[in-house]
N, C-alpha and C positions, 0 to 999 in steps of 0.2 A: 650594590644598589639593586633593588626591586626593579625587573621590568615587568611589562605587563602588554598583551596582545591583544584585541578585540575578534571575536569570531562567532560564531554561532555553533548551537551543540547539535551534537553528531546523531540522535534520536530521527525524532518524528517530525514532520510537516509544519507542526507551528516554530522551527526554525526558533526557538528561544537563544534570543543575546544572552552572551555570556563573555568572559573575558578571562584570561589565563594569566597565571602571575607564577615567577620563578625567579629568584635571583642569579640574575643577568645572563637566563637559559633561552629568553625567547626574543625575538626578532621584535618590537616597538612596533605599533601599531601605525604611529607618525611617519616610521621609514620606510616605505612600502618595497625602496630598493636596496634594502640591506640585506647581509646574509643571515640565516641564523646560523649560533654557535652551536661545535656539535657535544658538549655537556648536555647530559639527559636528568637532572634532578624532579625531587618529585615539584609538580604543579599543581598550584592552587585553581580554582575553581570560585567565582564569583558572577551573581548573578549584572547583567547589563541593562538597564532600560532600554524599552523598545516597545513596539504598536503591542505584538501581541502576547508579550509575559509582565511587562513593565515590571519589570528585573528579579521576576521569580522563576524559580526553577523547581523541576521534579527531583525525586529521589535520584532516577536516572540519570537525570544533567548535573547535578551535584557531583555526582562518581565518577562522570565520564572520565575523566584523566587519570583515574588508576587505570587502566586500560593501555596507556601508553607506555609503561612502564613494565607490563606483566610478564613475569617470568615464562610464562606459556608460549610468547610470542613467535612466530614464524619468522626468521632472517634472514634464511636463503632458501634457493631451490633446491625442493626436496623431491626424491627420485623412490618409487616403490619399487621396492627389490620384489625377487620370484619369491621369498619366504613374507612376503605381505609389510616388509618393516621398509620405514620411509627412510633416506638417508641424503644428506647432501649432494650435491652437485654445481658445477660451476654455471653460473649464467650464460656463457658461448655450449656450454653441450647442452642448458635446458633448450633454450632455442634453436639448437640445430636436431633435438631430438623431437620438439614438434614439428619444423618444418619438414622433415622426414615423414612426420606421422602423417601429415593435410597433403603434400604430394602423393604418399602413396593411398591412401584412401579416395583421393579423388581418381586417382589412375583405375581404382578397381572398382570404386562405387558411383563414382560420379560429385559435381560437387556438391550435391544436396547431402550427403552421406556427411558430410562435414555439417554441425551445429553449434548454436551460439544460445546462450541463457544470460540473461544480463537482471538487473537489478535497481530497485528505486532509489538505490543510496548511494548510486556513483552522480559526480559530476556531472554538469551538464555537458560539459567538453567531453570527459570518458564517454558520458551517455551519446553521446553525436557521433563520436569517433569510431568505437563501437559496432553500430550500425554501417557507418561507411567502411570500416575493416571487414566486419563478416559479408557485405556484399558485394564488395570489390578486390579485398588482399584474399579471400578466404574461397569469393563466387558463387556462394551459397544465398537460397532465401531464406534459408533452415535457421531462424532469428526471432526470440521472442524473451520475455522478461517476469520477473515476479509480480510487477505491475498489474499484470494479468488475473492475481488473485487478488487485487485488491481495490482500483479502480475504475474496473472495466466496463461493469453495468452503467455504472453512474457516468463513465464517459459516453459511451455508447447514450444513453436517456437524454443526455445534455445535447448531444451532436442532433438526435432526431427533432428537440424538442426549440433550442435555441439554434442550432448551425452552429456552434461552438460549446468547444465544455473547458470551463475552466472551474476548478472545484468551487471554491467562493468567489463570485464575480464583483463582489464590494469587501471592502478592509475591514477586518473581523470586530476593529475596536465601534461599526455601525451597529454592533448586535447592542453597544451598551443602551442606548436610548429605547430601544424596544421593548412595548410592554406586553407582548406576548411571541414567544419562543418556541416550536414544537420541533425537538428531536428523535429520531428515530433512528432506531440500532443503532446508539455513539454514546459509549461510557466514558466520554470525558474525563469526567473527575477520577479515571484511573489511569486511562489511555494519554490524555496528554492535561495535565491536573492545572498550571496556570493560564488556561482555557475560560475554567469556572469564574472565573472572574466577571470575563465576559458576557454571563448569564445572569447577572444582581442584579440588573434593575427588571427584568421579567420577574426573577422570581420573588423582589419586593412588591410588586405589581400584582403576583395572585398569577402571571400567565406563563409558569415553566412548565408547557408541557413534554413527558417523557413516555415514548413508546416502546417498550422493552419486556419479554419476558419473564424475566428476573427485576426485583428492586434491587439493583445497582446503588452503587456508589452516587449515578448523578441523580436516577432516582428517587433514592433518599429527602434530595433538595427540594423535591414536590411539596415534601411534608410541611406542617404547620403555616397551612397557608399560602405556603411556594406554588401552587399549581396542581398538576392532574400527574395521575402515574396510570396511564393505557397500558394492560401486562397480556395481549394477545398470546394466544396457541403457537409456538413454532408455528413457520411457513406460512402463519395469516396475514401477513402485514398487508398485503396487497387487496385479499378483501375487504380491512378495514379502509384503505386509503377509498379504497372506491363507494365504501357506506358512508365517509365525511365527505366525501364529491358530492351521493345522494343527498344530502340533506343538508348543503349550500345550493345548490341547484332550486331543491323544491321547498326551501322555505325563504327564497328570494332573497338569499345571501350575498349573490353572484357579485362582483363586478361588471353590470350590464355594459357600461361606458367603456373600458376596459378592452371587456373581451372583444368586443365590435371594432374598436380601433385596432388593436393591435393582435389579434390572434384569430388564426383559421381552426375549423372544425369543432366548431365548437355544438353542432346538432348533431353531430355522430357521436360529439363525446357525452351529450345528454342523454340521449337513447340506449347506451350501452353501460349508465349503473341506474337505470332504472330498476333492475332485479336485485338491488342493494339494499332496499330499507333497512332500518336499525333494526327491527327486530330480525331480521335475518340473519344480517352481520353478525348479531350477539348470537345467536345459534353457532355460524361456522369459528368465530374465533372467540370465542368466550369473554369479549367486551360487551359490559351491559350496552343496552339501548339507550338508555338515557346520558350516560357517560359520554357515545358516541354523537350523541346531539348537544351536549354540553360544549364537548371539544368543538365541532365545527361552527357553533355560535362563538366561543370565545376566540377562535381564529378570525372568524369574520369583525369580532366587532373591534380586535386590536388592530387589525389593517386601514378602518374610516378614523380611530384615534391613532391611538401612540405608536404603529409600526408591528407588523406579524411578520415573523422569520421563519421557513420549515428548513430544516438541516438533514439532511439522508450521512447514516452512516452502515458499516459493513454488514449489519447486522439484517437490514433489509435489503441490501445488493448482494451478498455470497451465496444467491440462490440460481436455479436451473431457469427460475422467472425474474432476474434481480431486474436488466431491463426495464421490464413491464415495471416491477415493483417501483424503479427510481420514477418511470415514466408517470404514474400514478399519483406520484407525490411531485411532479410535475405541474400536472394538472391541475390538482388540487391549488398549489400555488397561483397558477395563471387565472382559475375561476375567482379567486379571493382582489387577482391584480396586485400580485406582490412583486413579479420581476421587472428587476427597470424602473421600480417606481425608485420617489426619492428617501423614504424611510421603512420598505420593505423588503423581501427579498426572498428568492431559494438557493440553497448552497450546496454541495456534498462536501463532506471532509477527509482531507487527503490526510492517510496514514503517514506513508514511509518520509523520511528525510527529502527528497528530492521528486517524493512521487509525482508533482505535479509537473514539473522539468523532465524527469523520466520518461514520462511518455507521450513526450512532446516532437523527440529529433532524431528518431530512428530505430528505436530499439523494439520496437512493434513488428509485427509478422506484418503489417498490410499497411508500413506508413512510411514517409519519407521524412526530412526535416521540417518543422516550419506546421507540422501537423496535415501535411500534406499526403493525399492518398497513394500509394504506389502503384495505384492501377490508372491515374489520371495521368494521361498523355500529354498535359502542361507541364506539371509535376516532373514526371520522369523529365520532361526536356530540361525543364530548370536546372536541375541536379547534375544533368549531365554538363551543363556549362558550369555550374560550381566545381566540379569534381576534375571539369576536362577530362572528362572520357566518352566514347560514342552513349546514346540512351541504351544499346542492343546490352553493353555490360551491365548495366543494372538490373537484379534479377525480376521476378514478380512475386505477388505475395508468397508468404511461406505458410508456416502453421501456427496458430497460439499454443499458448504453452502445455496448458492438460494433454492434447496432440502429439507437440512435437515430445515432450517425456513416457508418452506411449507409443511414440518410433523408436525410442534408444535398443541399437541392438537389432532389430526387427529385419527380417527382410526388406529390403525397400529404405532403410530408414535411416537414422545417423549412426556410426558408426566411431567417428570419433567429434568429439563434444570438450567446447570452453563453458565454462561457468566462471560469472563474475559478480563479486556481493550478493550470493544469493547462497541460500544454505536449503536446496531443495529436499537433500533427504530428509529433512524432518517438517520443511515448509509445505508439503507438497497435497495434495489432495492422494486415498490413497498409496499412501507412502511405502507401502511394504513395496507394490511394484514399482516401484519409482526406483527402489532399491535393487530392487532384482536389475531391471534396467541398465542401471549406471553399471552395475558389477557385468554385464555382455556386451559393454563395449570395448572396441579397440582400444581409443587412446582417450584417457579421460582428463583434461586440464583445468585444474584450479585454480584460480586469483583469490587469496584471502589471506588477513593477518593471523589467524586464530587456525590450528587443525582442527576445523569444524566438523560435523557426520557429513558433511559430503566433501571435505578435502581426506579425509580417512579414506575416502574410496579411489581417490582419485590414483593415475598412474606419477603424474606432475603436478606438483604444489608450487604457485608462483609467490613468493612473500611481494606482497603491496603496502599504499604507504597508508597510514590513518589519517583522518579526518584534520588532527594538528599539525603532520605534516607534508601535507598539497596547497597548492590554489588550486582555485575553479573560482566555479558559482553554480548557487542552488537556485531552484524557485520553492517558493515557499505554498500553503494551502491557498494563500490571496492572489495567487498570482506574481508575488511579487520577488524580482530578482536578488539577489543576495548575493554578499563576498564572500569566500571562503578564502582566507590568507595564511600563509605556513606562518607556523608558531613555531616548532621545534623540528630540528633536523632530524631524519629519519634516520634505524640503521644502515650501515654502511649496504649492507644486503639487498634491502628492501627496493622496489623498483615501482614507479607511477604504471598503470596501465596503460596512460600514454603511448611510455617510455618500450613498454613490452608489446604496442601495438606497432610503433612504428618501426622498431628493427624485425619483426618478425613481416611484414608489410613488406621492408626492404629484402628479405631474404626468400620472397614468393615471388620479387617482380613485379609487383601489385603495379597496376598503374596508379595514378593521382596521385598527393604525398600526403604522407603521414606525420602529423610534427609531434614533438615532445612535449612541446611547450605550451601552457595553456592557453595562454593569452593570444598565441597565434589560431589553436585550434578555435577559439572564441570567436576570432575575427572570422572567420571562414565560416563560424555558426550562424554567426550575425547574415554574412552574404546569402548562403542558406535557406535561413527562416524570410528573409525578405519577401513580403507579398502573399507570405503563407497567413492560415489564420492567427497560430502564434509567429507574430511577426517580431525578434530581440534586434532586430537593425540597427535604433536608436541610443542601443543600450552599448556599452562601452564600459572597461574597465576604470578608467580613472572617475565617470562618474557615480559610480558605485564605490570607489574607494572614497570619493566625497562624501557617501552616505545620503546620495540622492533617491528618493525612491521612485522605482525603477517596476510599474504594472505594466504587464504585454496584454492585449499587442501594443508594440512599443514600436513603429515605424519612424526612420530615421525623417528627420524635423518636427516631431511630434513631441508629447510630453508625457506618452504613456496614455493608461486608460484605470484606473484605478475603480472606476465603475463601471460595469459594462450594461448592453442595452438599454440607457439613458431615452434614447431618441429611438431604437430600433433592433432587432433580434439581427441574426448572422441569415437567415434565409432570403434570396432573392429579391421575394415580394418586402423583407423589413418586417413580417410578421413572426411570432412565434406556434408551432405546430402542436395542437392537442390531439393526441393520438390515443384511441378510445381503446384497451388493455383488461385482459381478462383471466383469471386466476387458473394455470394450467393443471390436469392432473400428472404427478409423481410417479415413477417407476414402484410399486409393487413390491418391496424388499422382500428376502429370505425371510422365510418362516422360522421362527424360535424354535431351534432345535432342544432347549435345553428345559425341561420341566421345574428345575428350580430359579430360573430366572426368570424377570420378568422384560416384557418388552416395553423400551420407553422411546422417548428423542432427545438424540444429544444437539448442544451447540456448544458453540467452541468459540474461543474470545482471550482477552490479555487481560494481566494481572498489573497491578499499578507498580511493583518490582522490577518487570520484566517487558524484554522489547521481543519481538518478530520472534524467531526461532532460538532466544533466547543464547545464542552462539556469542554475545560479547556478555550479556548480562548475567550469564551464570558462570562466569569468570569475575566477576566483581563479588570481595567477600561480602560486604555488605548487603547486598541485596540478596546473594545466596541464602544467607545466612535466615534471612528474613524470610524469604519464601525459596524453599530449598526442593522443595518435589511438587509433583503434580497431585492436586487432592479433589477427586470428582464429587460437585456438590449436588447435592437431593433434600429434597424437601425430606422432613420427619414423617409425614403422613405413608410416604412411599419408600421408608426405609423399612420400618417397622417391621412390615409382612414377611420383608427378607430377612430378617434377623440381623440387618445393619445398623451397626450403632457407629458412633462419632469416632473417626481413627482408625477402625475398624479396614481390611484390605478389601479389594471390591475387585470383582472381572464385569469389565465393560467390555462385548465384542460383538461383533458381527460377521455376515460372510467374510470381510476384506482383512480381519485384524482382531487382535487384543491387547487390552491395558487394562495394566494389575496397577492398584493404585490408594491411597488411602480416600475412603469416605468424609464426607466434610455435611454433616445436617446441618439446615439453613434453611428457614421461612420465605428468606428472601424469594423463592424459586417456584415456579406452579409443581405440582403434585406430579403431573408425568411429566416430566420435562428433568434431565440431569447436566451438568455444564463440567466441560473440562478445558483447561487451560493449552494454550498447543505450543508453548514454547520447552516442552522439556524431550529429550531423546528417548531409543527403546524403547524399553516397556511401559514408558508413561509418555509416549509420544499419541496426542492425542490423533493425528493425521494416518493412524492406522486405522482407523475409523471410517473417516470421510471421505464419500464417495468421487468417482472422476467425471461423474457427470457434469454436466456444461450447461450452462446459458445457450441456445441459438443463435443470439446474435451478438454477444462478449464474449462469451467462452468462460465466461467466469464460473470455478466449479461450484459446486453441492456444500460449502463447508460448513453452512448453520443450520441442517434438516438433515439427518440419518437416524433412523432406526438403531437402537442396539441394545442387546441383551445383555441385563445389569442383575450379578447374583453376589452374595459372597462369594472371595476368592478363595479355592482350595487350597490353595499353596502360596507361602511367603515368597514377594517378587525376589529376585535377583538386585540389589543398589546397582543404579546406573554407574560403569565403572568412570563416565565424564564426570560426573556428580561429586563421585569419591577423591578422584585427582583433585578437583578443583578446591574443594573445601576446605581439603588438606592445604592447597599449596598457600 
């Protein structure tokens, strides 16, 4: 007999229903207290109704469950011998050879020497626990996560702007009735494709606007009538945001009613894009002037009828100015009067699977649970009574992540490092020194199903369970809390991070406790976040297994908040904050050393094949198969000169790196401008590239503006030897 599980897929953010089917492999979705059996057959994959796939799925969520099954898979702890080969080990010597490792490292460095790297795709209980393990069992502040590269500006713009950030503050299925839409930096129809959906009645309506470099995938949708395709200069987005401010401003666009009620600053933020007009704008970032006053009438005039929506995605936040950048497109929303209203809105869109859960309960260099600051002296006291430990144990901020990955090794720095769901050596801004890094530490410990490029380096590999078999709960891009329920028994090997957090907890003396068990770590989240701005106190397992939905802040006797700012922003006064933002100048890159290259700007982005650092999706044959390497695309105009033709090998490098890689010509793309995909390893890892520079105030690095010097390649690359294993297997 068929059973069949309910869960959601193990991807991105929009959290797509899905349901798992095996005969009589998986634990019934009805029986919430049953065991599963441990028979591993293969599992079907079928899509679920739900808000926001209404039961479509990507190429990705289709495959997900070959993955469960994968020959490659990691099942016990693996030990690096002195000849660099990884071999088994029993779980009592993995954990008594870290606990060895964090006593003696702290005895000689101190416990900041000891660091933590965490990730947007664990659990919300992992992700809580986590945090309360590295600054209690471990007594480090040295704690920060990949979230860092991915949400940070847009959290950071959101906190300045409303006193809270939650990516989409209304339910994604409100974008349907909206007859005008403007995204910026977010390739949807590749990055997470049953999304587009949610875009048909804009772009029935003539109002999809898309702001992007390249005609993209969602792009495309502009055509025939869909709306406008804005294709700015690398790095301008922030000037154009500020030439559509100008010219809602001065052709009395505004929300005068609006602004007066509900938002501050709004005469510092008039005066500072006065040096904006459209003909300018079209000078710095190569948007006509007309275009650009076209767009900000059509925003304006779908906000007095049918509903205007701006979305920020990575493509305007992964800058040294993403902040400003998200802030600007803040702005621009509050002059229009879209936030809070009741059919309009601004949103960012969360990447990773749990991103918005993520970095919500600790796993931040400067936060506590509950999105609470760790330098507020409420805060700290809260925690210390959750925790039952004095406030003096809790440490103070640590470092964000580009930071603390340029301490590894370092005098001063960490010395021995956990990484968890995170695949930095090839995620990283950067990346050759990120490598060098990992390879001059003491003790390096890994959590991952997959020998990824950074459990390759590592000294201890801990095999962890996958996504079908844990509980937790996720949040999703809305806000909204989600079940994640075991479907199939894991192997015998394999161990929850829970499970590795709290015997290793036990074996330091940690104070507080550490439990295995999700639903306990849950309740203790719940105690936690209470009173913080993400407040989940309300939220409880059994009514999420009802399938109640479940938007934070969720304080207990409440019913959730599924819209937020209705009545009022998160700032004291009730209002929202415009904050007047200005286009900074860039570090000055390396001079082209090389007479046959030319110099251009890369950016870097996902493939509709492929997830994050490609570490689960280039083990799946299918989608290998389909997009199997890295292919750096160029416009024909700017191939020519080089003597690059279509397939053709290319060196793309800078001071930091090189990648040898096939040519891909493509109209799609403006003439200096080249695009490379950053999910593949080695010599086609695009993160050799991208610079470590920072944000100011996220820390979010450099990854869609670098310079780099694109010739023919001399010499035929090396085949990635992951690439090769894997295609084979």
């Amino acid at each position: 007999m068929t059973k069949s599980a309910d869960t959601h897929c193990p991807y991105c953010a929009l959290q797509c229903a899905m349901t798992l089917k095996s005969p009589a492999a998986l634990t019934p979705a009805d029986q919430p207290g049953s065991e599963p059996v441990t028979a591993r057959p293969a599992v079907e994959v079928s899509g679920r109704d739900f808000p926001t796939n209404r039961g479509g799925l990507c190429r990705k969520g289709w495959t997900s469950a070959s993955l469960l099954n994968h020959p490659g898979r990691v099942t016990e702890p693996m030990l690096k011998g002195p000849d660099g080969v990884h071999r088994p080990v029993s779980w009592d010597d993995a954990l008594k050879l870290i606990t060895a490792a964090v006593k003696e490292t702290r005895a000689r460095h101190g416990a900041d020497a000891v660091g933590v790297f965490g990730g947007g795709g664990l659990t919300n209980e992992k992700a809580y626990q986590l945090g309360k393990f590295a600054r209690l069992a471990l007594g480090t502040s040295r704690i920060d996560y990949n979230g860092r590269f991915c949400m940070s500006s847009a959290a950071a713009a959101g906190m300045r702007a409303f006193g809270l950030d939650r990516g989409l503050p209304f339910p994604l299925e409100d974008l349907d009735s909206a007859s005008t839409i403007m995204m910026l930096g977010s390739n949807v129809a590749e990055t997470m494709p049953p999304f587009v959906q949610h875009l048909q009645g804009a772009r029935d309506a003539g109002g999809l606007i898309v702001v992007d470099p390249r005609r993209s995938a969602t792009a495309a949708f502009t055509s025939d009538g869909g709306g406008l395709h804005l294709q700015p200069l690398p790095g301008t987005d922030l000037t154009l945001l500020l030439g559509l401010s100008h010219v809602v401003i001065h052709e009395g666009l505004a929300d005068a009613g609006y602004i007066a009620a509900r938002t501050s600053g709004y005469e510092a933020l008039s005066r500072s894009v006065n040096a904006f007009w459209p003909e300018r704008v079209q000078s710095l970032t190569g948007v006509p002037a007309q275009l650009i006053r076209e767009t900000a009438r059509r925003l304006a005039d779908g906000a007095t009828k049918g509903g205007t929506y701006i979305l920020t995605g990575r493509g305007v936040e992964q800058h040294v100015d993403g902040t400003d950048t998200a802030t600007a497109a803040i702005n621009l929303s509050l002059l229009l009067g879209l936030p809070g209203s009741a059919r309009s809105g601004y949103g960012t869109l969360t990447g990773q699977g749990n991103g918005q859960g993520g970095r919500e309960h600790g796993q931040k260099a400067d936060q506590l649970p509950g999105y609470r600051k760790i330098t507020d002296p409420a805060a700290r006291a809260h925690m210390a009574t959750v925790w039952n430990v004095p406030e003096s144990l809790i440490p103070g901020p640590g470092l964000p992540a580009v930071q603390l990955l340029q301490s590894l090794g370092k005098p001063g720095g960490v010395r021995c490092f956990f990484v968890h769901a995170s695949n930095i050596a090839v995620a990283s801004p950067d990346a050759n020194a990120v490598l060098e890094g990992l390879r001059s530490l003491d003790f390096l410990v890994v959590c991952d199903f997959f020998m990824s490029e950074t459990a390759a380096e590592a000294d201890l590999v801990l095999p962890v369970l996958q996504w079908a078999e844990e509980e937790g709960t996720l949040t999703n891009l809305e806000g909204r809390v989600l079940r994640r329920r075991r479907a199939l028994q894991p192997p015998a090997g394999a161990r929850s991070e829970l499970w590795i957090m709290a015997h290793l907890a036990e074996a330091l003396d940690a104070p507080s406790t550490f439990s295995e068990d999700p639903e306990t770590v849950f309740e203790e989240l719940r105690r936690a976040s209470a009173g913080g701005l993400a407040d989940y106190s309300g939220i409880d397992y059994a009514m999420l297994d009802r399938g109640e939905a479940a938007y934070w802040p969720y304080p207990a006797g409440s019913t959730g908040t599924p819209r937020l700012f209705l009545d009022s922003f998160a700032h004291p006064d009730g209002k929202a904050v415009m904050t007047p933002v200005t286009p900074r100048r860039r570090r000055t890159p390396a001079a082209n050393p090389d007479p046959a290259a030319k110099t251009m700007t890369l950016i870097t982005g996902r493939l509709l094949e492929h997830y994050q650092s490609g570490a689960q999706t280039r083990r799946v044959a299918e989608l290998l198969a389909t997009q199997p390497e890295a292919k750096m695309q160029i416009h024909p105009a700017a191939a020519a000169p080089l003597g690059i033709t279509d397939g053709a090998f290319v060196s793309v490098a800078n001071e930091r790196g090189e990648v040898v890689c096939r040519a891909e010509l493509s109209t799609t793309i403006r003439p200096e401008t080249v695009f490379l995909p950053f999910h593949f390893p080695e010599l086609e890892s695009a993160n050799r590239l991208t610079e470590a520079a920072t944000d100011p105030i996220s820390g979010m690095p450099e990854f869609k503006f670098n310079k780099v010097w694109v010739r023919l390649a001399a010499d035929l690359p090396q085949t990635s030897l992951l690439q090769t294993s894997e295609a084979s297997s």
